[in-house]
PyMOL Python script that loads the backbone (N, CA, C, O; Angstrom):
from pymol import cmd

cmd.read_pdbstr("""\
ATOM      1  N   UNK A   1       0.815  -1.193   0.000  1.00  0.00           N
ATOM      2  CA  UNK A   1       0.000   0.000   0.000  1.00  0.00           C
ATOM      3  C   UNK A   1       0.857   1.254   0.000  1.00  0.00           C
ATOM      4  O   UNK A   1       0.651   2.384  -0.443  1.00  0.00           O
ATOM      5  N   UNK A   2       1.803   0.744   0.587  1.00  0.00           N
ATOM      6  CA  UNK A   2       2.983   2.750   0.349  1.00  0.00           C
ATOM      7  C   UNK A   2       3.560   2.641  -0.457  1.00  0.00           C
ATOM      8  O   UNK A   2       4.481   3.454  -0.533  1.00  0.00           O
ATOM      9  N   UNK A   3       3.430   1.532  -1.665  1.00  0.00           N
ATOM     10  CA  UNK A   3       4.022   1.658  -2.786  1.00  0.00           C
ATOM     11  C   UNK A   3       2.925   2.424  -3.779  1.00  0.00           C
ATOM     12  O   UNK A   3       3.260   3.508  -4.256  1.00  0.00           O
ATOM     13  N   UNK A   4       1.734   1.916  -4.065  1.00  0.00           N
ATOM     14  CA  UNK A   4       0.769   2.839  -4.066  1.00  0.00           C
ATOM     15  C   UNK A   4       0.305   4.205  -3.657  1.00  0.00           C
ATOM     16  O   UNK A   4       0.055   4.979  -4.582  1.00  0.00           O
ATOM     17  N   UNK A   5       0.141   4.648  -2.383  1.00  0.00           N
ATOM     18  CA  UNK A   5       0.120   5.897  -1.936  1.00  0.00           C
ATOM     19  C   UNK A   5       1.891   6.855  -2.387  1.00  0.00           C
ATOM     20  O   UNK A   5       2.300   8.013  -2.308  1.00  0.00           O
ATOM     21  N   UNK A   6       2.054   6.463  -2.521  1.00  0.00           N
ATOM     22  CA  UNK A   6       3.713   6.779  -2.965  1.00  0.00           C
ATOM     23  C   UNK A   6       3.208   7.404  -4.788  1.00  0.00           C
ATOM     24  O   UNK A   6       3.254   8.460  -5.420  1.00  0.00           O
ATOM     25  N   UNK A   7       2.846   6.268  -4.965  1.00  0.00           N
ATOM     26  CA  UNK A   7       2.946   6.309  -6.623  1.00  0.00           C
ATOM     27  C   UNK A   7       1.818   7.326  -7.059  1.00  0.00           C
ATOM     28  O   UNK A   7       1.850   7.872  -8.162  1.00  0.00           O
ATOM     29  N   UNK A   8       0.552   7.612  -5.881  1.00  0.00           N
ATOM     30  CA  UNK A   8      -0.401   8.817  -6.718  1.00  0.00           C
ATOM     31  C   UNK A   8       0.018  10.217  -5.840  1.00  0.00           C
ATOM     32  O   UNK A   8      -0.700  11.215  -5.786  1.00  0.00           O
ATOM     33  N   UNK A   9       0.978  10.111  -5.348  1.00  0.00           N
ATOM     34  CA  UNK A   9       1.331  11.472  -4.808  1.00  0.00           C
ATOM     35  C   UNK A   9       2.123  12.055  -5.665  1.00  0.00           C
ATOM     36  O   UNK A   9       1.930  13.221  -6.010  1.00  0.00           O
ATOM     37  N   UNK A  10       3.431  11.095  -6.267  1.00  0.00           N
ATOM     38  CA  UNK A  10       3.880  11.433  -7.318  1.00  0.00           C
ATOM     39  C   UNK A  10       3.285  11.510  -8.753  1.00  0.00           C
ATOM     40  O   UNK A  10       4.056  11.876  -9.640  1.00  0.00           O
ATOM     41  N   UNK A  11       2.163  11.245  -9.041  1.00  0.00           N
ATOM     42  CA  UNK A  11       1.747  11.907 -10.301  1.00  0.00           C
ATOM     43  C   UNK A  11       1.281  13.122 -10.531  1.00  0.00           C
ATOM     44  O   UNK A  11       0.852  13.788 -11.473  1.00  0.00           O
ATOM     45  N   UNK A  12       1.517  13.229  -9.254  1.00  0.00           N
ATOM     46  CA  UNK A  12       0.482  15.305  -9.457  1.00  0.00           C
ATOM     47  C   UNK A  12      -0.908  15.087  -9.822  1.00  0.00           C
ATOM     48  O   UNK A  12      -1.313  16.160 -10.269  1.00  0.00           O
ATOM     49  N   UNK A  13      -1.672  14.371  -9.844  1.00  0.00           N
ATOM     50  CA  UNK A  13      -3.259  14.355 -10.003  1.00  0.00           C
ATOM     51  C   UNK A  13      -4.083  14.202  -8.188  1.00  0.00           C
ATOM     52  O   UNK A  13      -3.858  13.479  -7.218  1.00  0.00           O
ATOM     53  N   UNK A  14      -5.048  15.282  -8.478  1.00  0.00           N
ATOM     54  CA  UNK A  14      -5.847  15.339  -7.257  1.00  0.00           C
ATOM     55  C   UNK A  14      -6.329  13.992  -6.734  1.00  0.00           C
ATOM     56  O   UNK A  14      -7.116  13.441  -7.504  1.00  0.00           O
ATOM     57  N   UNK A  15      -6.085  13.406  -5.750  1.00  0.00           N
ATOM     58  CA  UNK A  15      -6.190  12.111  -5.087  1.00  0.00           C
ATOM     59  C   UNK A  15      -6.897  12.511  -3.701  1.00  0.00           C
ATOM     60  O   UNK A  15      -6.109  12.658  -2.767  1.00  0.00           O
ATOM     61  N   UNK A  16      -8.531  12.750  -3.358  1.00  0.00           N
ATOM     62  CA  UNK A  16      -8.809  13.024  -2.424  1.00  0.00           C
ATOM     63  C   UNK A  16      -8.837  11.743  -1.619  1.00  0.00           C
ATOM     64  O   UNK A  16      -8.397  11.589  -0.480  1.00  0.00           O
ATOM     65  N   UNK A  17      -9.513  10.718  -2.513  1.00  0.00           N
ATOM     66  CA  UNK A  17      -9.292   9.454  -1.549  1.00  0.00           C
ATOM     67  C   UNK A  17      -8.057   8.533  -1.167  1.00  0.00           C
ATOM     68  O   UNK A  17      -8.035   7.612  -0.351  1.00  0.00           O
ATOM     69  N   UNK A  18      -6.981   9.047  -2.011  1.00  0.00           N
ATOM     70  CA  UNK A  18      -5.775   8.246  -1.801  1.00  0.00           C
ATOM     71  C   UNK A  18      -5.320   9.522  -0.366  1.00  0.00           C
ATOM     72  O   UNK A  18      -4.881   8.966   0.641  1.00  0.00           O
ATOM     73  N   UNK A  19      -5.375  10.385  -0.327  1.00  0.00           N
ATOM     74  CA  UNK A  19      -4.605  10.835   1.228  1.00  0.00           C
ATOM     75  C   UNK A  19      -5.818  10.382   2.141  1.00  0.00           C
ATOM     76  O   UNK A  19      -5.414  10.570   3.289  1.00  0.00           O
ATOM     77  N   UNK A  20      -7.175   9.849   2.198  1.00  0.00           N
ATOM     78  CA  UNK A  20      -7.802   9.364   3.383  1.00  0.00           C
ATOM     79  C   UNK A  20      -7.115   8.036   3.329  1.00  0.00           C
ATOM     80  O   UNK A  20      -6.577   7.887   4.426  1.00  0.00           O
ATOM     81  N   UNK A  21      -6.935   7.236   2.737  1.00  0.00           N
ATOM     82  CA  UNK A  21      -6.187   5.931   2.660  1.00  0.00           C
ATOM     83  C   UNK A  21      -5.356   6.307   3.582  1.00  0.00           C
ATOM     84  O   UNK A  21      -5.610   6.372   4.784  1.00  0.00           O
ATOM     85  N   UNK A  22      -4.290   6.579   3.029  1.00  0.00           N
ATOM     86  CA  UNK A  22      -2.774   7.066   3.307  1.00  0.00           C
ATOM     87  C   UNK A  22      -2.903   7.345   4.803  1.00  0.00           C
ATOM     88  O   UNK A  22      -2.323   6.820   5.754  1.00  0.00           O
ATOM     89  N   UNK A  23      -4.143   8.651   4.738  1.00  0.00           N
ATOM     90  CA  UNK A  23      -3.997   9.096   6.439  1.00  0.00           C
ATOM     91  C   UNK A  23      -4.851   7.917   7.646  1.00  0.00           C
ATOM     92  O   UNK A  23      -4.782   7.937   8.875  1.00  0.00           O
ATOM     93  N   UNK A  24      -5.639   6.941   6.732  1.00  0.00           N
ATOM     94  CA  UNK A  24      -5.871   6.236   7.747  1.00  0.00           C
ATOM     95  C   UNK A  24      -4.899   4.732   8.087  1.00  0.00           C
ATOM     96  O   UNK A  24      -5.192   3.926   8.970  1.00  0.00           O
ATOM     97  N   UNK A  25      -3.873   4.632   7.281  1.00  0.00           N
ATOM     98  CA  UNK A  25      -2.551   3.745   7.099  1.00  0.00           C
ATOM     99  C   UNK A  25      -1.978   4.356   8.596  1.00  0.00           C
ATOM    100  O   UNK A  25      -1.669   3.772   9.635  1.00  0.00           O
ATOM    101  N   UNK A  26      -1.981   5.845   8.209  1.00  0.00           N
ATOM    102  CA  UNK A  26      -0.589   6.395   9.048  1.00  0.00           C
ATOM    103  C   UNK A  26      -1.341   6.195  10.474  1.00  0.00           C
ATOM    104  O   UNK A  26      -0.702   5.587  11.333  1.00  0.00           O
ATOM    105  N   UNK A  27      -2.593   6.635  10.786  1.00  0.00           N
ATOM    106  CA  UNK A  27      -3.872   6.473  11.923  1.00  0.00           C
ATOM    107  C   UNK A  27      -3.143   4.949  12.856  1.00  0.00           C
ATOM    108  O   UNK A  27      -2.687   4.907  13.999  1.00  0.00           O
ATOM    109  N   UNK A  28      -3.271   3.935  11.909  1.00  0.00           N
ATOM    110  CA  UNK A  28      -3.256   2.463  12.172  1.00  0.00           C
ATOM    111  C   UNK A  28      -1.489   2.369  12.504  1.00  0.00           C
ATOM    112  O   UNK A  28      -1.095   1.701  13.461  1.00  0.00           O
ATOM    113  N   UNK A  29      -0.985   2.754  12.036  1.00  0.00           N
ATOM    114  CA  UNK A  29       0.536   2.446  12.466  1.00  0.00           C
ATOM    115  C   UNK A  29       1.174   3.147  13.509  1.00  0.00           C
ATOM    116  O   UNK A  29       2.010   2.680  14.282  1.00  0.00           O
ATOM    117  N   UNK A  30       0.555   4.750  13.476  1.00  0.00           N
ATOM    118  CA  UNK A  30       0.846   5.793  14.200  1.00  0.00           C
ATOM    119  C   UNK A  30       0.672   5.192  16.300  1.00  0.00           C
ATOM    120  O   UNK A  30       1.345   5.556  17.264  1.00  0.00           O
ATOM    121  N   UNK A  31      -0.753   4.005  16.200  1.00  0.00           N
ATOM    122  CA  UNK A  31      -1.519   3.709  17.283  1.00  0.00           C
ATOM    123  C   UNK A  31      -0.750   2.512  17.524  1.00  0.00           C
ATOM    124  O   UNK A  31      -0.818   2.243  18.723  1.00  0.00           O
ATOM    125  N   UNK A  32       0.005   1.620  16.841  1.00  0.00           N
ATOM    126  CA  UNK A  32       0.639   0.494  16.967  1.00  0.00           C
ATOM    127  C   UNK A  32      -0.214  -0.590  16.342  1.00  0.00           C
ATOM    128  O   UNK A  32       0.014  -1.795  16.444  1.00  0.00           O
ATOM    129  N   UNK A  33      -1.137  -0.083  15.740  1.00  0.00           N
ATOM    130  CA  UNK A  33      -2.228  -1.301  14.809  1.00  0.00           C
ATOM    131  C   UNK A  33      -1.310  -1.827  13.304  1.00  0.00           C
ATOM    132  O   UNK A  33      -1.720  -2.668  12.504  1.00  0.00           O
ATOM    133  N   UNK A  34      -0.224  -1.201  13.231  1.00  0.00           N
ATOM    134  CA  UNK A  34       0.247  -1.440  11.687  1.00  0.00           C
ATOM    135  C   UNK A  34       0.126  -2.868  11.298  1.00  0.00           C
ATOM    136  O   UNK A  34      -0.725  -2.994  10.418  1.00  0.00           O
ATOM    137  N   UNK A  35       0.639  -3.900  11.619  1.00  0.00           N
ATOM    138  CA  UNK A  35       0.375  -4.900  11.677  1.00  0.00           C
ATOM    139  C   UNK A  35      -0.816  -5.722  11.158  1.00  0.00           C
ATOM    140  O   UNK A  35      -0.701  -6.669  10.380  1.00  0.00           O
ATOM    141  N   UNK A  36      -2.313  -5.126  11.820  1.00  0.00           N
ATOM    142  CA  UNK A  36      -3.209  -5.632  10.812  1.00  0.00           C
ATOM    143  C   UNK A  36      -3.580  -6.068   9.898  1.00  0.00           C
ATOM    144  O   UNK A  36      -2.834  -5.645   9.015  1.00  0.00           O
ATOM    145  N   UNK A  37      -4.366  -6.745   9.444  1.00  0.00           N
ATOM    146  CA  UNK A  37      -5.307  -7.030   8.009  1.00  0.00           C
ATOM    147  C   UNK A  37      -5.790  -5.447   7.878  1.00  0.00           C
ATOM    148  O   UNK A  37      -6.256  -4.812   8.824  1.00  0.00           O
ATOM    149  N   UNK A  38      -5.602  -4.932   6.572  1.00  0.00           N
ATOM    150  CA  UNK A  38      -6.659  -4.157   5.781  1.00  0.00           C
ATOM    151  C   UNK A  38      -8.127  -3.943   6.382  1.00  0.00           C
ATOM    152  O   UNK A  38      -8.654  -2.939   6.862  1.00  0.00           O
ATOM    153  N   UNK A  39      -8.543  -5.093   6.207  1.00  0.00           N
ATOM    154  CA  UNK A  39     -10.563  -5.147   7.203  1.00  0.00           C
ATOM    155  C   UNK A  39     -10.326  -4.522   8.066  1.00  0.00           C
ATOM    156  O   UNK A  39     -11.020  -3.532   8.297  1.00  0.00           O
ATOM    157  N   UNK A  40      -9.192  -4.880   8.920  1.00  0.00           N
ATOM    158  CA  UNK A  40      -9.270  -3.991  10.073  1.00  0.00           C
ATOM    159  C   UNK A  40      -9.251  -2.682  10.587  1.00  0.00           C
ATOM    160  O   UNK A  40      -9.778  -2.190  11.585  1.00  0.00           O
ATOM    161  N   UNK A  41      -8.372  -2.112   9.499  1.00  0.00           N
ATOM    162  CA  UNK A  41      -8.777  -0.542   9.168  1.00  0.00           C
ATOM    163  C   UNK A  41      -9.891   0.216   9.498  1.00  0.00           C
ATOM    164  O   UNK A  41      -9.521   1.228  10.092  1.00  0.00           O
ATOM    165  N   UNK A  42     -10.997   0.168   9.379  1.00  0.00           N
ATOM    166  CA  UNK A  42     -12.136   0.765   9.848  1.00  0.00           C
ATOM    167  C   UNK A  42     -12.329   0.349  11.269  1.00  0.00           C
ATOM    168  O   UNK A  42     -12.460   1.371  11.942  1.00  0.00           O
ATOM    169  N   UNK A  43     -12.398  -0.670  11.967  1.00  0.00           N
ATOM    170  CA  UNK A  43     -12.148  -0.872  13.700  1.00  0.00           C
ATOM    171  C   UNK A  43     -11.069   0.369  14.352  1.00  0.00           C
ATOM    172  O   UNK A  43     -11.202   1.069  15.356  1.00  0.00           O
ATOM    173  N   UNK A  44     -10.066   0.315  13.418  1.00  0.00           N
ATOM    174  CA  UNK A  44      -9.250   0.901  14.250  1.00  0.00           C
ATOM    175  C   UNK A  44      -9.258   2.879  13.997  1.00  0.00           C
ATOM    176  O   UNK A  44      -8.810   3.779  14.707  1.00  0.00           O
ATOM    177  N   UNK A  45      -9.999   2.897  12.639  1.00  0.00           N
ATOM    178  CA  UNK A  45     -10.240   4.267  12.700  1.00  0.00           C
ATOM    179  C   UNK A  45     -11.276   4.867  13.520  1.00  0.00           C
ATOM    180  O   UNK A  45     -11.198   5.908  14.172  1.00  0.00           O
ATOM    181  N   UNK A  46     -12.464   3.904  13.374  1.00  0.00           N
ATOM    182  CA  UNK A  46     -13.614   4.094  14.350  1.00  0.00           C
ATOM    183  C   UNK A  46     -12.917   4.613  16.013  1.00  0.00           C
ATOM    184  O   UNK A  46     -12.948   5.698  16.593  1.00  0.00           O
ATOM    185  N   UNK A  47     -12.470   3.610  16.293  1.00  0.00           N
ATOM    186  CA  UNK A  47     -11.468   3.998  17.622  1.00  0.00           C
ATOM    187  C   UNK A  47     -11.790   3.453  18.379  1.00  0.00           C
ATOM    188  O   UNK A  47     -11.240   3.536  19.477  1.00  0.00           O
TER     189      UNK A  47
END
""", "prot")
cmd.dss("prot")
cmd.show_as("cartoon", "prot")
cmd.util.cbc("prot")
cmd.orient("prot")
């Protein structure tokens, strides 16, 4: 996935949903959730 979020930051095209991705990646790793499955993403943004 940060090969991805990587790759639409560098194209210069407006990506509103790739920085909620991105910022909910950083959310999940930032908390010590990095580790997770993907699914889990929304558990851990919810909070």
């Amino acid at each position: 996935m940060t090969y991805l979020a990587s790759f639409a930051q560098a194209s210069d095209v407006a990506n509103p949903i790739g920085a909620v991705v991105r910022n909910g990646f950083a959310t999940a790793v930032a908390t010590g959730h990095g580790e997770k499955f993907v699914p889990a993403l929304s558990d851990i943004i919810a909070g």
